[in-house]
N, C-alpha and C positions, 0 to 999 in steps of 0.2 A: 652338502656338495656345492650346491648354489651358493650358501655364505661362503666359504673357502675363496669359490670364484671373483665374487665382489669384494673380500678383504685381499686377494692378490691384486685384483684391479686397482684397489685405492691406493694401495702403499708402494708397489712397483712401478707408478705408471712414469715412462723414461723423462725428463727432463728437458727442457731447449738447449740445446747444443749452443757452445759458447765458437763464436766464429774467434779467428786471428785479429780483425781489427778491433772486433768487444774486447778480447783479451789488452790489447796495446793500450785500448782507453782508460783500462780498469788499473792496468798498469799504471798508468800517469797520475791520476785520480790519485791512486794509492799512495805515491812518489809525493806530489803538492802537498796529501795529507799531512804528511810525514814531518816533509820541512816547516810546514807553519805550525806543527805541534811543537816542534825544537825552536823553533825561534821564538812563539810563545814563554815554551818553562825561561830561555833565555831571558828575556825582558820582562819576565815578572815580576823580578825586584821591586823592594822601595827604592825611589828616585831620591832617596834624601840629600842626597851629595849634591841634584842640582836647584833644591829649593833656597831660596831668597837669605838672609841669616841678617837679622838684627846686630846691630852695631853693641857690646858690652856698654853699659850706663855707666861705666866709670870711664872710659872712652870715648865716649859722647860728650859727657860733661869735661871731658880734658880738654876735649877739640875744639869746640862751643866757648871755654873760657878763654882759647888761643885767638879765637875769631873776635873776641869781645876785647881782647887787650886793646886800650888805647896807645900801641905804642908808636915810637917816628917811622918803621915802617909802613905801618898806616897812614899816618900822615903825608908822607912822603905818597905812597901810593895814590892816595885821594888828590891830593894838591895837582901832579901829572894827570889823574882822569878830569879833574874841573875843566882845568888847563884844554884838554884836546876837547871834551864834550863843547864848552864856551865857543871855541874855533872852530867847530865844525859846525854847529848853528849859524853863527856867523857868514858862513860860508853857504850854508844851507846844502852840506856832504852828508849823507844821510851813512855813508860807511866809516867817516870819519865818526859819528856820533857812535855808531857799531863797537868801535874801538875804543871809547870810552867808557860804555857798558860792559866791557870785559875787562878793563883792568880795574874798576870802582870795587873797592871792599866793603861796602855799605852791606852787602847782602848779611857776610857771617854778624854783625849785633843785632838784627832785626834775628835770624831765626836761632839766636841765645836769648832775646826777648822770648818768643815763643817759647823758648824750654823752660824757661825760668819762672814763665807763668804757667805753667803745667807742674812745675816741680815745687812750686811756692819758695824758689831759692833768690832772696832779697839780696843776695850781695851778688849774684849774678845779675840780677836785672837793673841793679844801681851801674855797674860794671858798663854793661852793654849800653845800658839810658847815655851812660857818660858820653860814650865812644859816639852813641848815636848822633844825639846834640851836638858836639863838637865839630864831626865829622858834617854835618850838616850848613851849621853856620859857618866853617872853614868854605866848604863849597860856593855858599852863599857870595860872601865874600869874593872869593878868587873871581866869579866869573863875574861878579857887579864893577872890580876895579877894571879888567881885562875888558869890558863891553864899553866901559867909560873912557880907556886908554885909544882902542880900536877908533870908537866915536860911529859905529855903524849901527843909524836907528832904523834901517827898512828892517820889518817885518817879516822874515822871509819863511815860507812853507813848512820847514819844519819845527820854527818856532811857533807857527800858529796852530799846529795840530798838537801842542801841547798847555795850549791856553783854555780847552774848550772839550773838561774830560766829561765824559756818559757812564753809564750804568756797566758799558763796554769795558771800559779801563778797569772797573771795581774786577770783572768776570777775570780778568786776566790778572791781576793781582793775585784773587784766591786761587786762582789756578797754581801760577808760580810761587808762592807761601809754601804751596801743598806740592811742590815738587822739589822747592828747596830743604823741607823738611824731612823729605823722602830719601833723600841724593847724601843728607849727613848718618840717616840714622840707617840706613840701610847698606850691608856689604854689598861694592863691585859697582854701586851706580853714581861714586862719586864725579865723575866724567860729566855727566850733566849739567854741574853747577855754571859753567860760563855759558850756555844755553838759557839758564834759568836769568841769568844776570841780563842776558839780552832780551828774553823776553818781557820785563818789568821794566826795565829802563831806570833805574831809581837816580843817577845824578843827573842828565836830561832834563830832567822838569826842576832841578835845583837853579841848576847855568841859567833855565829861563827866567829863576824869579832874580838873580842878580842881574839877569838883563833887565828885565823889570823896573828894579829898582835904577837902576845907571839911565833909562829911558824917561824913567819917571812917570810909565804906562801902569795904569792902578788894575787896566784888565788883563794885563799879560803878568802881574804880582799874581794876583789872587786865583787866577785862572791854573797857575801853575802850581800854588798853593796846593790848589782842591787836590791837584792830580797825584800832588809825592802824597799830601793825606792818605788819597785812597789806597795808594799804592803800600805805605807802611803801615794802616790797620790790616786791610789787606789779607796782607804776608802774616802778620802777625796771628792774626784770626783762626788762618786755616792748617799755616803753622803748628799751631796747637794743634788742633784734632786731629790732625796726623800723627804728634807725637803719642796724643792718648790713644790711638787708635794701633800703634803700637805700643801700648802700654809703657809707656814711661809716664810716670806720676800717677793721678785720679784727679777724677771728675770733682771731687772735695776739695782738692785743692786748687783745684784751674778754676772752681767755680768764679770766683768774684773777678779774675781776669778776663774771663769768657763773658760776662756780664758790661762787664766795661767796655767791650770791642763790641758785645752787639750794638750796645747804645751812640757808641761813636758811627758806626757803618750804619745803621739808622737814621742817624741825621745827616750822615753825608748823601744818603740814597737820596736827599727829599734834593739838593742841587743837581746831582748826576741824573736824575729820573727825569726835572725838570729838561736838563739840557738834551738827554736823549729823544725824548718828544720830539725837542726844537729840530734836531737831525732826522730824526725821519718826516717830520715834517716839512721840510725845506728840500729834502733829499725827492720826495710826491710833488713840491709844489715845483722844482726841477722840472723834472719829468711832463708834467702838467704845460708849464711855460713852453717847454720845449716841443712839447705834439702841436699846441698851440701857432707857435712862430713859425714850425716847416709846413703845415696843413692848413690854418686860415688865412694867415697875413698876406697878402698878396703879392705884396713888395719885395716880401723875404724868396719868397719860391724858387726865383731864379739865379740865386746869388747861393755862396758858399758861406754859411757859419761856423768858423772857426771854434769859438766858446762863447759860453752861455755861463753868466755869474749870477747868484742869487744870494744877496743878503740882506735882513731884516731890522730897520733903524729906524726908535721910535715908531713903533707901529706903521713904518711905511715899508712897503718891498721892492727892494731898487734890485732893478732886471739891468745886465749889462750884457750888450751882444759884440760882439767883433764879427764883421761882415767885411769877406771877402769878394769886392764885386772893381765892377768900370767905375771910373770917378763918373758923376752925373747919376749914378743908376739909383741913389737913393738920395731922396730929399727930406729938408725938414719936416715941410709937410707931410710928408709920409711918415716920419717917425711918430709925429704926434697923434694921426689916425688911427698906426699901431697900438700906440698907449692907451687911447681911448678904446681900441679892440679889448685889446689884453685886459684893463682893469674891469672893463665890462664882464671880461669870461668869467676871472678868479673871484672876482667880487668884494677887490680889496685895494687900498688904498696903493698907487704902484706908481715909481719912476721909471721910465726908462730913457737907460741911453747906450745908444752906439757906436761902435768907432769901427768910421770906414776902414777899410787896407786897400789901396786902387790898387786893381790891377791893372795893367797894360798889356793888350793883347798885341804881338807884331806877326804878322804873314807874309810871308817871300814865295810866291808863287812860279812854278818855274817856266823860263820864258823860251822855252822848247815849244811851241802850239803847232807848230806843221810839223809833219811827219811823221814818221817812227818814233819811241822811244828805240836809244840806242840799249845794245843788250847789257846783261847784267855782265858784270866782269868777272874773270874764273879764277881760279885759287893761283894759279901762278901770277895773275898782272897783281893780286893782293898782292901775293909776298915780296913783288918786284918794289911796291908802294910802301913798304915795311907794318902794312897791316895785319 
C-alpha cells in the first residue's frame, strides 16, 4: 500500500504550468530554429562556380607569345610611352610619368621571360629576350635624343628618386613579378595588369639613363641602371614561382633559370643593401640635425625653418637650412658657432650653410585711441557695401 503511494507520487507528480509569455518565446525559439536549419541545407553546397580557375596552358602560352611579339605595334606603343615618360621627368609631372607607365608594354616580355623559364621553352625566351632588348635600347635612345633636343640639365625630384634604388625597389619588383604573373595566369583578374605596370615603373628608370647619357651624369647612368635591373630580375624571379606555384612547368626545368636569378639579385642586393643603410641613415641623422637646430642652437629658436637638407660628399655632411627670419636676425658669426655646435653633437665632419628668406614685418595700428570703438556694423549696412 505504502509502495503503491510513493510509485504514484513519483510518476504523477503535475508538471510547471507553461505560462503564455514562455509559450510566445518557445514559439520564436522554435521559428529562428527553423529558418537557419533552411538556410543552412541552402548554402551547403560546394561553392565551386565561385573559386579562382587557372587560365588553359595552351592559352597562356598563346597570350604570353602575343605579348612577346616584337611587332610595330609595339614599337609604336613603346616609342609614345618613352616619349611622355622623357617629358614628364623633364617636367618633373609625376602624373604625366603615371601615364607612361600605363601605356609602356615592356611588362608582357619580362613575364613570357618568366614562363619560358619555368617551361624550359627556348624559342619563347629568345622571342621575348628579342622584344626585351630592343624595346629597351629603343627607349634608351628616344629619351637620350629628346633630353639632348630639350637641353634641360637640372635634376629635378623625380629624376633623382630614381637614381638612388634600395632593397625597397627590389620588394616591389618581387611583389609586382608576382602579381603580373597572377593577373595572366589566372581567370577574371586580368584588370590588374595597368596597376601592376604602375606599380614597377619599368620605362621611368630607362628615360633616366638617356637622360644620363644626353647630361653626361655617370651617377644618374648607373644609378638608374641598377633600378630597371632590379626591377627586371625582379619581375622575372617571382614571376616564375608564381607560375610553378600554379603548376605550369617543374621545378627541373625552372631549375637552372631560378639559379641564375638568384645569383643576379645576390649581387644586386650587395648595392641596393648598401644604399638602403645610406637611407636610413641619413633619414636618423635628419632627424638628429633636426631636434638638434630647433632645441640647442640658440640662434635658430626664434626664427622659422622652412627645410632642412642633408647630404653626404666625400665623407663630409653638408646640412642646408633655409631660415625664415628679419634680415639682421642671423649672422655669420652665428652660423659658424652653429657648425661648431652641430659638428660637436654628431661627431662628424659637417658644413653648414643657410639661406636667409627676410621677412618684413609692417603694422598699421589703428589711430582711433580716444573714445569708443564705433559698433560692429549689421548685415544690412554689409549688404548695402556689396559684402
Amino acid at each position: 500500500m505504502g509502495e503503491d503511494s510513493m510509485g504514484e507520487d513519483s510518476t504523477d507528480s503535475p508538471e510547471a504550468p507553461i505560462t503564455p509569455e514562455r509559450f510566445r518565446w518557445l514559439r520564436k525559439l522554435a521559428w529562428w530554429k527553423q529558418r537557419f536549419t533552411k538556410a543552412g541545407k541552402r548554402n551547403s553546397g560546394n561553392w565551386f562556380w565561385l573559386a579562382g580557375k587557372s587560365v588553359p596552358l595552351a592559352s597562356l602560352n598563346r597570350n604570353l607569345w602575343r605579348g612577346a611579339e616584337p611587332t610595330s605595334d609595339y614599337f609604336v606603343m613603346l616609342t609614345l610611352s618613352a616619349v611622355i615618360s622623357v617629358l614628364g621627368l623633364l617636367a618633373n609631372s609625376s602624373a604625366t610619368i603615371i601615364g607612361a607607365m600605363i601605356v609602356a608594354p615592356l611588362m608582357g616580355p619580362m613575364i613570357a621571360i618568366a614562363f619560358a623559364m619555368v617551361m624550359n621553352n627556348r624559342r619563347l625566351l629568345k622571342r621575348a629576350g628579342l622584344s626585351m632588348v630592343s624595346g629597351t635600347l629603343l627607349t634608351i635612345a628616344i629619351s637620350a635624343l629628346i633630353s639632348y633636343l630639350v637641353g634641360i640639365d637640372t635634376i629635378s625630384s623625380e629624376i633623382e628618386a630614381r637614381v638612388q634604388p634600395t632593397l625597397i625597389d627590389l620588394g616591389i619588383a618581387l611583389a609586382a613579378g608576382a602579381a603580373g604573373a597572377l593577373a595572366q595566369s589566372r581567370r577574371g583578374i586580368g584588370d590588374a595588369l595597368p596597376g601592376v605596370a604602375i606599380a614597377v615603373a619599368l620605362v621611368p628608370p630607362l628615360s633616366v639613363i638617356g637622360i644620363g647619357i644626353a647630361s653626361g651624369s655617370r651617377l644618374v647612368t648607373v644609378g638608374s641602371t641598377l633600378l630597371f635591373l632590379t626591377n627586371l630580375v625582379g619581375i622575372i624571379f617571382s614571376g616564375g614561382l608564381i607560375f610553378l606555384w600554379q603548376r605550369y612547368g617543374s621545378l627541373q626545368r625552372a631549375q637552372s633559370g631560378l639559379m641564375v636569378s638568384v645569383v643576379i639579385l645576390l649581387l644586386l642586393g650587395l648595392p641596393l643593401g648598401l644604399s638602403f643603410h645610406d637611407l636610413v641613415l641619413r633619414d636618423q641623422t635628419r632627424r638628429e640635425i633636426s631636434s638638434l637646430v630647433r632645441s640647442e642652437i640658440d640662434v635658430f629658436q626664434d626664427v622659422r625653418i622652412r627645410e632642412i637638407d642633408l647630404e653626404r660628399r666625400e665623407g663630409i655632411l653638408w646640412v642646408t637650412l633655409e631660415v625664415a627670419a628679419r634680415p639682421d636676425t642671423i649672422t655669420e658669426d652665428d652660423v659658424r658657432r652653429a657648425q661648431a655646435r652641430l659638428e660637436d653633437q654628431v661627431d662628424l665632419p659637417l658644413n653648414l650653410n643657410v639661406t636667409l628668406v627676410p621677412v618684413e614685418l609692417f603694422e598699421a595700428p589703428t589711430q582711433r585711441s580716444d573714445g569708443p570703438l564705433p559698433p560692429a556694423p549689421s548685415p544690412e549696412d554689409l549688404e548695402d557695401l556689396g559684402i
